[in-house]
Every structure is written in C-alpha cells, then in structure tokens.
C-alpha angles and dihedrals in degrees: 000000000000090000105306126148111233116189115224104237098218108248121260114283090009108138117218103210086209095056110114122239133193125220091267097047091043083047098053087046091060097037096237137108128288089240095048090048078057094060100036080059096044087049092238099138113095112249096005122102122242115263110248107236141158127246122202102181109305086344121113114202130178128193108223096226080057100058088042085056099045086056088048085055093042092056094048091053094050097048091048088055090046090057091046093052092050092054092050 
C-alpha cells in the first residue's frame, strides 16, 4: 500500500465502548426516561449505584463502555441478592 495509513471504518452495528453519550442517548440505551437516567447518574435510586459520567460544567457525558459496565454491575448485584433471599 506503499506506506499509506488506511482507517479502519468500524463495521455496521459494531458498538465502540469509548464513544460519548449524552443523557438522552444513555437513556435510550437503557430504555428508560431522561429523568430517570438523572437520577440513575446522581445516585439517587435506592440499591443502584450510582452511573460513572463525566461533567464539564453543566454538561453529563457517559462512555458507552461505562454504562455497559454499570449494567454488568447491576446484574452482579441482583443475582447475588437473589441467592441470599433464597438461603434465607
């Protein structure tokens, strides 16, 4: 290729985890409101942990492989208090 740099374009529906999402679009990933993607962020739903984001002044971002993270943990902490209820 006589030493030329090609980018490699990412393939369709191909998701990159460092790609920056507002509260509407990390709402949308997790199918719920924008309000309710607020309050996931500020922490403010009982037994969830807070989403990790960026603020930039008045500005919310979320990394996509954050969010993808945050419902990995999510899922962990759910299925370790299913297991604990059905000991009990």
């Amino acid at each position: 290729m006589n030493g030329m740099v090609v980018e490699r374009q990412p393939e369709p529906g191909a998701v990159d985890p460092n790609e920056i999402l507002t509260v509407h679009q990390a709402a949308r990933v997790l199918k719920v409101s924008y309000s309710h993607m607020l309050r996931l962020i500020r922490g403010e739903v009982n037994g969830m942990p807070p989403v990790h984001h960026v603020r930039a002044g008045r500005t919310v971002r979320v990394r996509r492989g954050a969010l993808t993270e945050w419902i990995s943990n999510v899922e962990r902490l759910s299925g370790g208090n299913a297991v604990q209820r059905a000991q009990v």
